[in-house]
N, C-alpha and C positions, 0 to 999 in steps of 0.2 A: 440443681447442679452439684457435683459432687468437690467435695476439697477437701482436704486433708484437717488434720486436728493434729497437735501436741501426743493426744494420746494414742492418737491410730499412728503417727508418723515416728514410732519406736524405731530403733537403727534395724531389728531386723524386716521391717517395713517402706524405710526409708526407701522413694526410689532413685535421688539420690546418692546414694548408699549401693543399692543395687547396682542400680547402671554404672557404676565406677567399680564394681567388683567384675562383673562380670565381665567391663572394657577389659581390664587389668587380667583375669584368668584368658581371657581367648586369645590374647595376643599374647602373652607366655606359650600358651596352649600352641595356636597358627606358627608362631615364629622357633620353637620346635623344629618345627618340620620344611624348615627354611635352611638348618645346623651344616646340609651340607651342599648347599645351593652356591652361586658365587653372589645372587642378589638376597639381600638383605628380606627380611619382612617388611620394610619401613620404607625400604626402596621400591621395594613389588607396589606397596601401596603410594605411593607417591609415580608410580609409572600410574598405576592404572588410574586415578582421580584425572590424571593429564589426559588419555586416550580415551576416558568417558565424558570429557568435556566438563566437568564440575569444577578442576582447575587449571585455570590458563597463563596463569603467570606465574611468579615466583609468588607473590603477594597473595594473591590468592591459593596458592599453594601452602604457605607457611598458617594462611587460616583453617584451611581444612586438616591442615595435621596436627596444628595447635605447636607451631615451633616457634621459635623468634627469626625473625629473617636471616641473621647471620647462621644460625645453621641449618637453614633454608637454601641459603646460598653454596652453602660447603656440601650439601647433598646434591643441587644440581650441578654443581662443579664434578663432583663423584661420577653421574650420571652420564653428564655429556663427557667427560677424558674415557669411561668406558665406549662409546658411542650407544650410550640409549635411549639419549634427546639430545637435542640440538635447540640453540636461543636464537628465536629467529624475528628478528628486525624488521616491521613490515615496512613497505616501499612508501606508506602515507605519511607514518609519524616514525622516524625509527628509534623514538623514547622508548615504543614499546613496545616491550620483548613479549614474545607468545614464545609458551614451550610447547614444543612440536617434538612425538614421538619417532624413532629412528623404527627401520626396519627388525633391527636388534632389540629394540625398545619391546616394539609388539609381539616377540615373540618370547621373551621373556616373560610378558605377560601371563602368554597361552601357556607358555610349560609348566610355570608356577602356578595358576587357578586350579588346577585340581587338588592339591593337598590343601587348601584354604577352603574347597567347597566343602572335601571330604572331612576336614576337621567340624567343620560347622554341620554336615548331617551326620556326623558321631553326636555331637550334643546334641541335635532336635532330632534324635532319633527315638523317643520316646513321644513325641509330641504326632500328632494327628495334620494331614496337610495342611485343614482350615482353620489350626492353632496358629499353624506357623504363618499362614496367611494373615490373618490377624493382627497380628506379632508384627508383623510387617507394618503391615497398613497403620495399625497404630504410633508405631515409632515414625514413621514418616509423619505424620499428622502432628506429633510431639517434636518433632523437629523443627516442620514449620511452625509451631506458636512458639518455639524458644525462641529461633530466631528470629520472629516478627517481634516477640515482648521485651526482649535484649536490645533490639536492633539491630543484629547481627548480619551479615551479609545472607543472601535467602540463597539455598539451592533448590532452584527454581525446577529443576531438571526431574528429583525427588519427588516435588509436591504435585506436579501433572500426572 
């Protein structure tokens, strides 16, 4: 089984290190090309985690983006006075709020995915399909053992 060491895990090894660099460049990089949108990069993503079903509430919305709920809350305030979701109260329990995408919502979606796809095959454009396939497969696999070893909430959706 492979692990890391002290001396292999140098910073320009870390992947720790990595994967915070490379978060940090793509969303400089994506959010770019957002400069003349009316929806944000951080909104586009926050729509679409909601319309892929990975987050369905505020709470679990604020863990997938890594916010603290209050400005969790102040971004779907943002969203729903635009009409791009709506908090919708179901008729069993109406404690709890499900955010449910507008019309408006999904189509903001669709017009903003292509400059987030095109960004991302500008940088894997050097790479071969079954790198990037790889690359895939393995960061989901890394995903689920962070958040199984954390305890972390699982996206269950990822690891099928």
């Amino acid at each position: 089984m492979a692990r890391l060491t002290i001396e292999n895990c140098a910073a320009q090894q870390s992947p720790g290190r990595l994967m915070r660099r490379i978060d940090k460049l793509m969303a400089s990089f994506v959010e770019s090309r957002f400069d003349t949108h009316d929806v944000s990069f951080q909104q586009w993503v926050a729509l679409k985690v909601i319309r892929d079903g990975v987050a369905r509430s505020a709470g679990e919305l604020a863990r997938e983006l890594g916010n603290t709920t209050g400005a969790t809350t102040r971004l779907i305030d943002v969203l729903e006075a635009r009409g791009l979701l709506e908090r919708d109260r179901g008729s069993a329990d109406r404690r709890v709020v499900q955010l449910v995408l507008t019309e408006e919502g999904e189509a903001s979606i669709l017009a903003l995915q292509p400059p987030v796809v095109d960004a991302w095959n500008k940088v894997l454009a050097d790479f071969e399909q079954s790198e990037i396939d790889a690359l895939v497969v393995t960061l989901i696999r890394l995903l689920a053992v962070v958040e199984r070893v954390t305890g972390a909430e699982t996206t269950k959706e990822l690891a099928e």
